[in-house]
Structures are given as structure tokens and as C-alpha cells.
N, C-alpha and C positions, 0 to 999 in steps of 0.2 A: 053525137057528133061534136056537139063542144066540149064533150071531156077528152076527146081524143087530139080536139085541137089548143087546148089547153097546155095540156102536155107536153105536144110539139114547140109549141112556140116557147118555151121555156128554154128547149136546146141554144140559140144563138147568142140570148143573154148570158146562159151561166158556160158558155165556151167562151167568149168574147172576154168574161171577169177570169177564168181561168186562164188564159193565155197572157192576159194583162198580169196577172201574179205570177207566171211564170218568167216574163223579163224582168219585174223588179227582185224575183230572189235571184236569177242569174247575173243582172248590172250590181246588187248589193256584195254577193258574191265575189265577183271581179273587182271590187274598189277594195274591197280587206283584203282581198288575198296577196293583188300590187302592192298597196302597202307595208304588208307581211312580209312578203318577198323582199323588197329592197332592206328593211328595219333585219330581217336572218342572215342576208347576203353582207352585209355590214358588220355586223354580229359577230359572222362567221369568222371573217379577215381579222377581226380583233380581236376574236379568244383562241381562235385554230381549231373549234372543238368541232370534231366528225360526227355529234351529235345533229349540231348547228347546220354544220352545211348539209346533212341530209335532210334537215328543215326546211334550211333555203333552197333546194332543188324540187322539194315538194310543192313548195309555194308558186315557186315560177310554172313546174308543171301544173300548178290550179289555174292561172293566170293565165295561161295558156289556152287550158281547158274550157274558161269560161268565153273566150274569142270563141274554138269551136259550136261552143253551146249558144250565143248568140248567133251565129251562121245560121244555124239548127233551126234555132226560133223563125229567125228571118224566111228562110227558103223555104220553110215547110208548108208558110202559110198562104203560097203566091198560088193564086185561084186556077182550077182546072185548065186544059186548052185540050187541041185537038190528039197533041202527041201523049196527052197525060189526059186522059180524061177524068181519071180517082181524083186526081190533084196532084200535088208534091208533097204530100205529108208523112212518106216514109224518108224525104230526103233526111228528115229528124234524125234520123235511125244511125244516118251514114255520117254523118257529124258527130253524134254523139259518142259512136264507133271511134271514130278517130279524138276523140278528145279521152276516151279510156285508155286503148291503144299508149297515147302521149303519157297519161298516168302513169301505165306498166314503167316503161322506158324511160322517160326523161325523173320519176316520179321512183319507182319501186328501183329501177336497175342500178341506176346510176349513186343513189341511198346504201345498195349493198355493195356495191364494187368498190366506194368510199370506205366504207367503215373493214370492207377484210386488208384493203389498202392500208388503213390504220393496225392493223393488227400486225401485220406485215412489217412495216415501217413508221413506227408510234412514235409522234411527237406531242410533248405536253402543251398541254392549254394554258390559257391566262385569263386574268380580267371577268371573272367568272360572273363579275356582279352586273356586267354589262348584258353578257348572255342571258341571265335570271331576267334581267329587265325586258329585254324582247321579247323572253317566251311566255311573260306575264301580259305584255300587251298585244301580244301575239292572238294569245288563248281569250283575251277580252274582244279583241275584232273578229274571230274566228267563233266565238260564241253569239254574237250579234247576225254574223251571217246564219249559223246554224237555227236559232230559233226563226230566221222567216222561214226558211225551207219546213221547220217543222209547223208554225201557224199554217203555212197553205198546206202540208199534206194533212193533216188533222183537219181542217176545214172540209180536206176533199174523202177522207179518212169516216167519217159523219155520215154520208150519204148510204155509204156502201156496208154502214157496220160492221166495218176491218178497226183492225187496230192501229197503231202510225206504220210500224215496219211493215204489216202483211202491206197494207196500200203503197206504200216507199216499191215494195218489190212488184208488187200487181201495176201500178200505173202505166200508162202508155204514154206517160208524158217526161221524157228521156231526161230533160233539163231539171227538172223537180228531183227524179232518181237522183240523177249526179250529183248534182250540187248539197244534196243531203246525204249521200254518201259519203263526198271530198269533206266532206267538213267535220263529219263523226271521225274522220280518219284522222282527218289533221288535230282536234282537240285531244283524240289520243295520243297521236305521234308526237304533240309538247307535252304530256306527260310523260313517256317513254325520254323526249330527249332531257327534260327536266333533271328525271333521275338517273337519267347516265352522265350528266353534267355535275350532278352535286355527287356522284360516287369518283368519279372523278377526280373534284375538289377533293373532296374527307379519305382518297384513298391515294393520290399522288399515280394510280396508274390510268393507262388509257384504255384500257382493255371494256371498260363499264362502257366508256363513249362510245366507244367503235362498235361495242355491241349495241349500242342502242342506237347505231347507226342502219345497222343491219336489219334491228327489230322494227323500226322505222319502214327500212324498203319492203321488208314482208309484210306488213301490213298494207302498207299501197300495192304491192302485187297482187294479194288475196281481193280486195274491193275494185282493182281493176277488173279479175277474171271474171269475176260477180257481174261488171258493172257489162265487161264484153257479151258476156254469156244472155244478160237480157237484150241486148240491144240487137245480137243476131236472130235473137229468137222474132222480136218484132219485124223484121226486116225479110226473115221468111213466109210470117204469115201466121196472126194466131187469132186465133177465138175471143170474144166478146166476151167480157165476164157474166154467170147465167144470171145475176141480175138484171143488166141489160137486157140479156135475152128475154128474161121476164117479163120488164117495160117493154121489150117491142109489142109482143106475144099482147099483152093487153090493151096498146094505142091500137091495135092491128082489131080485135076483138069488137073495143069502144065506137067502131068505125059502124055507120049502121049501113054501108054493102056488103060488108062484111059476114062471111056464116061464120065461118071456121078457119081456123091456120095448120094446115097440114104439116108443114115443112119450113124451118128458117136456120140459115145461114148466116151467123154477123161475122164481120174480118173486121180486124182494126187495121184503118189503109193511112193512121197516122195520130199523130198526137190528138187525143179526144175526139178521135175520126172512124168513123165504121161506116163499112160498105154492107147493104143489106140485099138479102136474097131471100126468096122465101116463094111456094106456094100457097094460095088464098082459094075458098069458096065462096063466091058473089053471093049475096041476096039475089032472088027472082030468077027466071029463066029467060035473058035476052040472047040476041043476035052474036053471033060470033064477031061480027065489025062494031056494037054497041060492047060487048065485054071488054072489048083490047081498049077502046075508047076509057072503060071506066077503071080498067086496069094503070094505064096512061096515067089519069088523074091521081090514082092512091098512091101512086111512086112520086109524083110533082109533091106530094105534101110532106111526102118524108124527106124530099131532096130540096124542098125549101129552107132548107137550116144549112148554115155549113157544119153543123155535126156531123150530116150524113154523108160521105161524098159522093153516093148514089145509091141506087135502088130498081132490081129488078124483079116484079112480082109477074109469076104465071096459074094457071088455072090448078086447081087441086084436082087428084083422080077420084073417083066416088067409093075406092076400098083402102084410100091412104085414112090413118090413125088420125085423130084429132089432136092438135097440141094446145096443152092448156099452161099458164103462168105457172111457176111452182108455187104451192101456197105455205113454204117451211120460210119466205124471202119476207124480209121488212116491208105490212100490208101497205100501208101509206105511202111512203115513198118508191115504192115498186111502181105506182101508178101516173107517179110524173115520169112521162122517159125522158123529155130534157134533163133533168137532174141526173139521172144515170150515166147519160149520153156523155154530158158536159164533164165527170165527172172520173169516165173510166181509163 
């Protein structure tokens, strides 16, 4: 019994420290990118370079991005009620949505309709030493925001023995994805615009900038559709990672009412949020009104964390399969399910 509740109680700390790292990489995020923004939009007006302004539209679309991504944070986390009983925690989903969406459009579109503009009607740039200077302190703020994104997913990257990118794409936590996406994107897109700036210079045509104008908004295109593609996927409804599944399977186990676990169900119903289902074989042969009673009880312990945002366990049949932990999964840490939990 106390290894099961060991486990449990580890969910509220290590969600509460992970949600806490999820606003400071989103508000870090948000203060470089503003900065960016305005330092490219300035840039822009004083060299003319279509590299430039498809930078400075990127940035304002991160800027942007990162308001949504706080909404996200904020709404997701406002505790159950009657009309919502899972909670708000896929509202994440529908923010996060809309802050890729902005990417695509304000971010990829408007990047390449810029630079075939230039191609079309090419006029030369100036002041090139000014633009060098931005996208050099550009890629220095823009590298500052990129390694928190990277310290918290590698921290959370640990638990799951994923590597940074498998976890980057696996996470249910929308704000963590994006913001170490937007930010891979944009230290590439100043080198893209760097060298369509100095081809530029060294070649007197405009053609390198506009095209790197371009190569710019397809790149924000490609990591928007990535970033839409996850966000609907959680928003429909998807499965626990079977780590996870593992930790329940054996908190569920640890449990001494517990025989066996037939059957279980995890939903992620929101950012490091899973809804659990599952049937169970009690210890002993009680009363039909003393089982629902003890059944009652093992659900309050897993709905005591805000990991879980609920839990409904029923009786196993006596020709259902037994399920057991996988034993291919990381043995130690499979056994704390807060860590999983906090984590997926």
C-alpha cells in the first residue's frame, strides 16, 4: 500500500514543477522574440532586404504566438466544474491550434508572398552592416530562448528514455512543443536570411534575398503543419504513452485490494492530464454495496493529484486476460507513476 501511494503522491509535485517550466520557457520566449521583432522590423526599413522583413514577420508571428501560448497555459489549468467535469485542459490544445494556424499565416504566408514580390519587383538593399548586426543579436536572444525549451524537454526527455526530439513530438504539453519548435525554426531562418543577405551584398542581385525570403516562409509552413497536425491529434483524443500505461498497471497492482487489472484505458484530457479507465479484481469476496464502496475509494486516490482528471474503475469478468506492466520499459522509474504521469 505504501508503494502505491508513494508513487501517487509524486504526481502533484512533479506536474506543478512542470507547468511552472512551462510559463517560464513560454514568458522567456515572448520577451526575445518582442525584442527580435521590433530590432528586424527596424532592420528591415533600413536595408530594404526581403530576407529581413520575412524575419521580422516571423518574429511578430512568435510574439503573437507566445500571447496564444500563455492563454493556453492559463485556461487549461482552471479546475473542473459541473459543465466540464475532466477539467479545461484540452482548452491547451485549442490555443496552441490557433497560435500555429498564426505561424502558417502571419509567419510562413506572408514570408513567401514577400520575397516572390521581390522577385517580381526587385529593389536593392543597403546598410547591410546594420542587418548583420540584428540577425547576430537576433540568433543570440533567439539561442537563449531555444536552450530553456531544450533544458525542460530533456529534463522531461529523462524520465521516458526518449531522446529531445522523439519527447519534443510525443509531449502533451503544447506550449513546451511550440516554443522549441518556433525557436529551431527561427535560428535557422537567420541563417537562411544571413546568407541571402551576404549573397546579396557580394552579388549586387536580389534574387538570393527574395529567395531566402521564401526559404524562410517554407520553413515556417513545414513546422506550422507539424505543429497543427499534433495539436489536433490531442484534441481528438489520444492514448497515454505505454509507459504510463505501465505506471498505472503497476500503482494499480501495488494496491493490496487489488488481484489483477483486466482492462485499462488512459486519454490524455490535457497538458500532463489523463483520464483513467480500467477494470480491476478486488481481493476477497464482498457484498456488492461494500465493492462499489471499495471501488469508490481506489478512484479518490488516483483523482487525488491533479494529474489524473478522473477515474473510473468497474469489476473485471472472471474469463477477461490478466494485464501485467511491460517488462521491456525502464524497471525503476516505470514504478513511480507520478513521474510518468507529470511527465507525459
Amino acid at each position: 500500500m505504501s508503494e502505491s501511494r508513494d508513487a501517487l503522491s509524486l504526481v502533484p509535485q512533479l506536474r506543478g514543477s512542470a507547468s511552472s517550466e512551462s510559463l517560464t520557457t513560454v514568458l522567456v520566449a515572448f520577451t526575445a522574440n518582442l525584442l527580435i521583432a521590433v530590432a528586424k522590423s527596424a532592420a528591415a526599413v533600413l536595408t530594404g532586404s526581403a530576407a529581413l522583413v520575412a524575419e521580422a514577420a516571423h518574429s511578430w508571428a512568435d510574439t503573437g504566438n507566445e500571447i496564444f501560448l500563455l492563454i493556453a497555459d492559463r485556461r487549461s489549468r482552471r479546475p473542473p466544474d459541473l459543465a466540464h467535469p475532466s477539467g479545461h485542459g484540452r482548452e491547451a490544445y485549442v490555443w496552441a491550434l490557433f497560435a500555429a494556424l498564426g505561424l502558417f499565416i502571419a509567419g510562413g504566408a506572408v514570408s513567401v508572398t514577400h520575397g516572390v514580390q521581390e522577385l517580381l519587383h526587385p529593389e536593392p538593399a543597403g546598410h547591410f552592416i546594420i542587418g548583420y548586426i540584428v540577425l547576430a543579436v537576433s540568433f543570440l536572444l533567439e539561442g537563449t530562448s531555444f536552450l530553456q525549451s531544450v533544458r525542460q524537454a530533456r529534463s522531461e526527455a529523462g524520465t521516458f528514455q526518449r531522446d529531445l526530439i522523439e519527447h519534443v513530438l510525443a509531449t502533451s504539453d503544447p506550449t513546451l512543443r511550440a516554443v522549441f519548435a518556433e525557436d529551431a525554426a527561427a535560428l535557422t531562418g537567420l541563417v537562411i536570411a544571413a546568407a541571402g543577405l551576404g549573397l546579396h551584398e557580394l552579388t549586387g542581385s536580389v534574387t538570393p534575398d527574395a529567395v531566402a525570403s521564401i526559404g524562410v516562409g517554407a520553413l515556417l509552413g513545414v513546422v506550422a503543419i507539424v505543429l497543427i497536425n499534433r495539436n489536433l491529434r490531442f484534441l481528438v483524443g489520444e492514448e497515454a504513452d505505454p509507459r504510463v500505461r505501465s505506471a498505472v498497471i503497476r500503482a494499480l497492482l501495488a494496491m493490496p485490494e487489488v488481484a489483477r487489472v483486466t482492462y485499462l484505458r488512459l486519454e490524455i484530457v490535457g497538458p500532463r492530464m489523463i483520464y483513467v479507465t480500467g477494470d480491476v479484481d478486488l481481493t476477497g469476496d464482498d457484498t456488492e454495496s461494500h465493492v462499489a464502496v471499495r471501488l469508490r475509494a481506489l478512484e479518490a486516490k488516483f483523482c487525488a493529484t491533479p494529474a489524473v482528471a478522473g477515474a473510473v474503475l468497474s469489476l473485471s469478468a472472471p474469463d477477461e486476460p490478466d494485464l501485467e506492466p511491460a517488462d521491456d520499459l525502464p524497471g525503476r522509474q516505470e514504478h513511480a507513476l507520478g513521474g510518468q504521469v507529470g511527465a507525459c
